[in-house]
C-alpha positions, 0 to 999 in steps of 0.5 A: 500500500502506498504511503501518503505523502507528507504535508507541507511545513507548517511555515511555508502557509504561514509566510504564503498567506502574509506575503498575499496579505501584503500583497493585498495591502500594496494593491490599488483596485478593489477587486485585486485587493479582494482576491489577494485577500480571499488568497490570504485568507484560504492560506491562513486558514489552510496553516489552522488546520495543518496545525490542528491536524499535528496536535491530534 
């Protein structure tokens, strides 16, 4: 049987999500300054839950 393979570090969608934070910070339209931050919001909670997926 295969293994499953490993997630990601838990740093790589830490820094991922501020770097779209910040992206969206620096943007001047509203529409990209939304998406960057949907984008920083997704990776965010994507970090909670490889967190929580650790502890157990």
């Amino acid at each position: 049987m295969a293994r499953s393979p490993r997630p990601a570090p838990l740093w790589i969608w830490i820094v991922a999500a501020a770097c779209f934070a910040v992206a969206a910070l620096l943007q001047r339209d509203t529409l990209s300054q939304v998406l960057f931050g949907i984008a920083a919001v997704a990776l965010a909670v994507t970090a909670v839950l490889q967190w929580r997926r650790r502890e157990r």
